[in-house]
C-alpha atoms as one frame of an Amber mdcrd trajectory, in Angstrom:
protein
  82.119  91.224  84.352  82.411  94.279  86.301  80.588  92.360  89.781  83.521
  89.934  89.930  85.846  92.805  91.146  82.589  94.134  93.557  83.123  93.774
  97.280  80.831  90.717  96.972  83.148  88.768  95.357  86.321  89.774  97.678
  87.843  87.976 100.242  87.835  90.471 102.820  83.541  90.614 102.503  83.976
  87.117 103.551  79.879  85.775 103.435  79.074  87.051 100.611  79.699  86.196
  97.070  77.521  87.208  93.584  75.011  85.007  95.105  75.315  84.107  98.407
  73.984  86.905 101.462  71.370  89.092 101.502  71.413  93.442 102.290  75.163
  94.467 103.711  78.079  93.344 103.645  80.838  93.358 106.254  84.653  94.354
 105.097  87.219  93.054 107.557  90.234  95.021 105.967  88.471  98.435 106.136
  86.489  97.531 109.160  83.132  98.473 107.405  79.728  97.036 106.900  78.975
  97.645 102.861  75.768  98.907 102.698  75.492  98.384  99.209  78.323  95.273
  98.395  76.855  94.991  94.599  78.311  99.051  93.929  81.509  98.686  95.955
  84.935  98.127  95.619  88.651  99.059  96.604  92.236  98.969  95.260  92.901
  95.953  97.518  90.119  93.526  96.262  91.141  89.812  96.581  88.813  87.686
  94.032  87.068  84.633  95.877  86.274  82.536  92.680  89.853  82.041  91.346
  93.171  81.929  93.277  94.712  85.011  93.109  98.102  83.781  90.917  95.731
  83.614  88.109  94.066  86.781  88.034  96.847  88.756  89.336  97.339  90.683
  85.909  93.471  91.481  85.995  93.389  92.765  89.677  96.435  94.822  89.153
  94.911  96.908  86.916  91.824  97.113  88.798  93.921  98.089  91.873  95.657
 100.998  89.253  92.329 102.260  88.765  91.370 103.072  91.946  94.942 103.535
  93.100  94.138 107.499  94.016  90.894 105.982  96.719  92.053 105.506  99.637
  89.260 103.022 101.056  86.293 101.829  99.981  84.812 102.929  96.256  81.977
 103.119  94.136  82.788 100.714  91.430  81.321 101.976  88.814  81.256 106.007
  89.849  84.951 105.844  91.072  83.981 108.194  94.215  85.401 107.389  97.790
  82.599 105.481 100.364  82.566 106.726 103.952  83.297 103.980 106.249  80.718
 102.491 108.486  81.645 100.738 112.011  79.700  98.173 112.801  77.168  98.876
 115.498  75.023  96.212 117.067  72.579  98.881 117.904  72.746 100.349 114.754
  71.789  97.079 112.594  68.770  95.942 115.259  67.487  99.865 114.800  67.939
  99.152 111.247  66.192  95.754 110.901  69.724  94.836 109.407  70.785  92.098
 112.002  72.848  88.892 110.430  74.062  86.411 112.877  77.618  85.953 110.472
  78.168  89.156 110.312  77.881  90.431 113.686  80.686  87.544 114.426  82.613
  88.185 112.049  82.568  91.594 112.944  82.195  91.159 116.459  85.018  88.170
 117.217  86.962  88.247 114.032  90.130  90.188 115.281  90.358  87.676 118.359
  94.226  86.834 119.048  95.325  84.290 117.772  93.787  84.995 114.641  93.802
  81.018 113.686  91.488  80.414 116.561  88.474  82.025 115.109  89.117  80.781
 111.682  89.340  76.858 112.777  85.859  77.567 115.007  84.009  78.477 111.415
  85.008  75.224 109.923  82.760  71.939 109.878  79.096  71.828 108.901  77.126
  71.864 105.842  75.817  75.317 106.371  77.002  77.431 102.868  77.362  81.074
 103.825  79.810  79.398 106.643  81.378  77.618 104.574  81.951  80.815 102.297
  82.823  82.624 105.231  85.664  80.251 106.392  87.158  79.306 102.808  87.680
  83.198 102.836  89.047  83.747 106.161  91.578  80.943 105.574  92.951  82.543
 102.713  92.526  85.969 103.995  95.385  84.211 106.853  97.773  82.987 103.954
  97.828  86.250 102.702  98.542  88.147 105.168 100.618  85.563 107.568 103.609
  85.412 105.103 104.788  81.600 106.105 102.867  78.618 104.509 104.023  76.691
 108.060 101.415  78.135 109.891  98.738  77.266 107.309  98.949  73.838 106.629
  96.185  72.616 109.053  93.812  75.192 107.969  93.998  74.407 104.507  93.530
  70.537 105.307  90.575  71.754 107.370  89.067  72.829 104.348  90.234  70.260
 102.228  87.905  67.825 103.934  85.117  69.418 103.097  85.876  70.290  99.552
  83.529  67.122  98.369  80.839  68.377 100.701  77.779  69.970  98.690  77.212
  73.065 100.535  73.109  73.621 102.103  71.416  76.821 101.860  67.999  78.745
 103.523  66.264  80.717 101.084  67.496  83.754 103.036  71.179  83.126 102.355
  70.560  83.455  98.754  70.934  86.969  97.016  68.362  87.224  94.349  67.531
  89.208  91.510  64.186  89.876  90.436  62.125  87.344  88.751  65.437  84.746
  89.715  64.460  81.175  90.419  65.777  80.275  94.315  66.793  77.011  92.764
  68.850  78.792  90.006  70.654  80.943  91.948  71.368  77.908  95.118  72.792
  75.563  91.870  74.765  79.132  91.228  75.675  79.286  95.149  77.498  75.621
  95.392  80.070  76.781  93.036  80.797  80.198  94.751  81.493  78.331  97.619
  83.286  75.698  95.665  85.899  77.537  93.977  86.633  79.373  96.840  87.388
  76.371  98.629  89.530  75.505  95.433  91.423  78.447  95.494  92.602  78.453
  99.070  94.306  74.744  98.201  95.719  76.353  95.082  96.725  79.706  96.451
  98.885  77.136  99.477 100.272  75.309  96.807 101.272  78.394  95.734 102.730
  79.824  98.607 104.357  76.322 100.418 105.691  76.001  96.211 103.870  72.527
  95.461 103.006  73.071  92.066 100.518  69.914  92.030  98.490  71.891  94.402
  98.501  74.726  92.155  96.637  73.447  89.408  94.836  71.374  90.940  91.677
  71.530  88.549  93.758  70.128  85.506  93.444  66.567  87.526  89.573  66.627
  87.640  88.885  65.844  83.858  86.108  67.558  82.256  83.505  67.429  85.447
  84.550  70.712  86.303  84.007  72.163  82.829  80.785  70.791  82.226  79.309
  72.169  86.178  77.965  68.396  86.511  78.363  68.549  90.583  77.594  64.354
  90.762  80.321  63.625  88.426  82.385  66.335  89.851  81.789  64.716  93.528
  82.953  61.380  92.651  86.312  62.646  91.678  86.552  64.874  94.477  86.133
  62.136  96.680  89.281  60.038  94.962  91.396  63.707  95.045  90.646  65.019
  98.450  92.657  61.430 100.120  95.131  62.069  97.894  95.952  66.213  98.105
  95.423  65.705 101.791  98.299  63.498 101.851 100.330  65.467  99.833  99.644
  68.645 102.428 100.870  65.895 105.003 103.889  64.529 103.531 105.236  68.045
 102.608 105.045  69.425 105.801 106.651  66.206 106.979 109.578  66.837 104.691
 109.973  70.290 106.114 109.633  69.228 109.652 106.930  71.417 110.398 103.813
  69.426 110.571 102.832  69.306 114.142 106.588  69.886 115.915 106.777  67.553
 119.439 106.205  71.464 121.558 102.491  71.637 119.634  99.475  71.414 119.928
  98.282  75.001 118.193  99.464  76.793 121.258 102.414  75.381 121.314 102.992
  75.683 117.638 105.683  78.119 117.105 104.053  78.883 113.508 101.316  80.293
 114.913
């Protein structure tokens, strides 16, 4: 219980999750690499596997607990963690390279911040995938206007039916853990976070079918069956897209005759 309020399964240590990414971590609200994401934590952690409405009373009192850190924590010792910039010297040195870190580390902060979240999207590839379900509602929290993430959500809407693909190096195993275990284990870390960014914007644009959306996929979800689950996902995904579209419609906000993103006062 304890490892779902670990740095791996936070927001802000966007490509990892209990079992996706090897070694460290990177934190893009501290602006640290986590050494050791499995022992780490901070008063700010932002779940990945359920939208944040739902756990809020949970996290609150995990935030209370480590109200007196500052930064980054040991979970479990409640002691403060020296922060670590990222050096791309530092992780060669260290034989601690990892191409999605070093970008998200590396390119993350690039103004405007939507324009390196909508170049992670597409592909099959499941520690991007993590990585830009994350980022997206990273955004939403922190942008304070649903208006300006309406396309980003619907970006990864599309791919919420998609099963996610995995190397055996983007797995983080356990000793004596099967590889095919743990990937089965991976496809719904980077499912639900892909669920809660549409639930957390139905939260925040105040469309409460969007919200909960998981009571419309019938027991698939509750019984893990992925095939089953796909099926339905397929039928749901047409029809949450449109309701993204028509809402912004009503509100006159989705693409305004000035856009194209630049042009976009919302972003």
């Amino acid at each position: 219980m304890d490892q779902l309020f670990s740095c791996r399964n936070c927001v802000h240590n966007t490509s990892q999750s209990l079992s996706i990414g090897r070694g460290a971590g990177f934190c893009l609200l501290h602006d640290s690499m986590l050494p050791e994401p499995d022992g780490t934590t901070c008063k700010y952690l932002q779940r990945k596997d359920l939208p944040w409405f739902v756990v809020d009373e949970g996290v609150s009192e995990h935030a209370s607990e480590f109200a007196s850190l500052p930064g980054i924590a040991l979970l479990y010792e409640h002691k403060p963690v020296s922060r670590i910039r990222y050096s791309e010297k530092y992780v060669w040195e260290h034989k601690a390279f990892d191409a999605l870190n070093h970008a998200l580390a590396q390119y993350s902060k690039s103004e405007p911040s939507w324009v390196f979240i909508q170049a992670m999207s597409g592909g099959v590839d499941g520690r991007r995938a993590l990585s830009h379900a994350s980022l997206v509602r990273r955004y939403m929290d922190r942008c304070g206007t649903w208006e300006s993430s309406y396309r980003l959500v619907l970006a990864v809407l599309q791919e919420l039916d998609q099963r996610p693909v995995f190397g055996d190096r983007d797995l983080h195993l356990h000793e004596g853990e099967d590889a095919g275990n743990v990937s089965d284990e991976a496809l719904w870390d980077v499912f639900f976070c892909r669920l809660g960014s549409i639930q957390e914007y139905g939260f925040h644009a105040g469309i409460e079918e969007l919200m909960w959306v998981t009571d419309s996929l019938d027991g698939a979800l509750t019984a893990f069956d992925w095939a089953n689950l796909k099926i339905k996902l397929e039928e749901k995904r047409l029809e949450w897209t449109q309701t993204i579209i028509t809402h912004a419609e009503k509100e006159d906000v989705f693409f305004p005759d000035s856009a194209g993103p630049l042009g976009d006062p919302h972003f």
